[in-house]
C-alpha positions in Angstrom: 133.8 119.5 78.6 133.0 115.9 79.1 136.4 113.9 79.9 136.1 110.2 80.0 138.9 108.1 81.4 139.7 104.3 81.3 141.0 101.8 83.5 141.4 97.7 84.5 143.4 97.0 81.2 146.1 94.8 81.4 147.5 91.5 80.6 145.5 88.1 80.3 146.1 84.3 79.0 143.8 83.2 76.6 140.7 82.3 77.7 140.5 84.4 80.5 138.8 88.1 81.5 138.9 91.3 82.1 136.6 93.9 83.5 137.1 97.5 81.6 135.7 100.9 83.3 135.8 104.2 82.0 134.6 107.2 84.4 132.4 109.5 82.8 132.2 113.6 84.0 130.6 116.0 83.0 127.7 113.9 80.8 125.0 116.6 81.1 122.8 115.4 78.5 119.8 113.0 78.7 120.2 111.7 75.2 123.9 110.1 74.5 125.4 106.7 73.2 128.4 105.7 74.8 130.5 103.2 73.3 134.2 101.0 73.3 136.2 100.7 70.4 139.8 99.4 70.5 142.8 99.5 68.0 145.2 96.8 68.0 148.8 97.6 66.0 148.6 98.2 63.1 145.1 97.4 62.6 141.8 100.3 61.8 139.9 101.1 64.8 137.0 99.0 65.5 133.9 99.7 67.3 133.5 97.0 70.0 130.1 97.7 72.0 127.9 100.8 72.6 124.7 101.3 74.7 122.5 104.4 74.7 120.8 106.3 77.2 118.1 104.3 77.5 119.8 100.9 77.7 120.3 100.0 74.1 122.6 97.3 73.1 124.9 96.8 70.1 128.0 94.7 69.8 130.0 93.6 67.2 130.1 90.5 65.5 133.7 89.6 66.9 132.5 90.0 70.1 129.4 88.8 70.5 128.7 86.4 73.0 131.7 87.2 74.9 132.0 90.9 76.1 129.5 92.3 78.2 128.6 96.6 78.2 126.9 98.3 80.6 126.8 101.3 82.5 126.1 102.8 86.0 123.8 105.4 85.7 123.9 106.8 89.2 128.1 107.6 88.6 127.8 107.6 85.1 130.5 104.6 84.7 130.6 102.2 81.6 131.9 99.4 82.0 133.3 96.3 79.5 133.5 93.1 80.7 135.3 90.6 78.2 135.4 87.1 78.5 137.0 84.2 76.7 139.8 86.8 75.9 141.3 85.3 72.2 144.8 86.5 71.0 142.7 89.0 68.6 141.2 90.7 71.4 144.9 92.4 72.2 144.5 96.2 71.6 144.8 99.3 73.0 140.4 100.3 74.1 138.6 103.4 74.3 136.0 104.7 75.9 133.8 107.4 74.0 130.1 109.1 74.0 128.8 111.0 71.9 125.0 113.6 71.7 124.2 113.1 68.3 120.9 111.1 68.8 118.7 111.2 66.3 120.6 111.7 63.9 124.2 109.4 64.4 123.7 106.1 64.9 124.3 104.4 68.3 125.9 101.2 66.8 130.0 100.0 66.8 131.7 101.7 64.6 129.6 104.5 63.6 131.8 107.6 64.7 135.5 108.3 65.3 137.7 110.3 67.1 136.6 113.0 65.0 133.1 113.1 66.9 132.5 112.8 70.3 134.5 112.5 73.5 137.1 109.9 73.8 139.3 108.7 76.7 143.1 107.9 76.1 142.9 104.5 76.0 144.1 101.2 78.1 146.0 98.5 76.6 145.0 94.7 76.5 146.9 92.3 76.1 146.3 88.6 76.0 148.9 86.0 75.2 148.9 81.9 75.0 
């Protein structure tokens, strides 16, 4: 089973940056889009970034710009970098990858804890 695990979370002022890593095992599949969400309290889930297995790039809107995904292929490791942190970016984020290509979409947002793998998450907190 694949297990995913998270780490580099931790607190920031505003403005600054963090660099997000979640280890990947057991990712047998040549076909996959793996993805970070986060959930801040209180708040739904939101998808953050994903990338596919052949480099594909999707972020959402209230992050473009800012965050950076991408992923090591040779250690399967996917990485978030964040920068200009904002006091909205505070949340707890998740790692996660899912096999449904072709036919679930590899875009923010499109599948929950319900599909996929998912890692237990790593808080972030930024503060003024």
């Amino acid at each position: 089973q694949v297990q995913l695990a998270e780490s580099g979370g931790g607190s920031v002022q505003v403005g600054g940056s963090l660099r997000l890593s979640c280890a990947a095992s057991r990712i047998t599949s040549s076909r996959y889009c793996m993805g970070w969400a986060r959930q801040a309290p209180g708040k739904e889930p939101e998808g953050v970034a994903t990338i596919d297995s052949v480099g594909s790039i999707t972020y959402a809107d209230s992050v473009k710009g800012r965050f950076i995904i991408s992923k090591d292929n040779a250690d399967n490791t996917l990485y978030l970098q964040m920068n200009s942190l904002k006091l909205e970016d505070t949340a707890v984020y998740s790692c996660s990858v899912h096999f449904g290509w072709g036919w679930l979409p590899c875009r923010p947002g499109a599948w929950g804890r319900d599909l996929g793998f998912w890692g237990q998450g790593t808080q972030v907190t930024v503060s003024s």
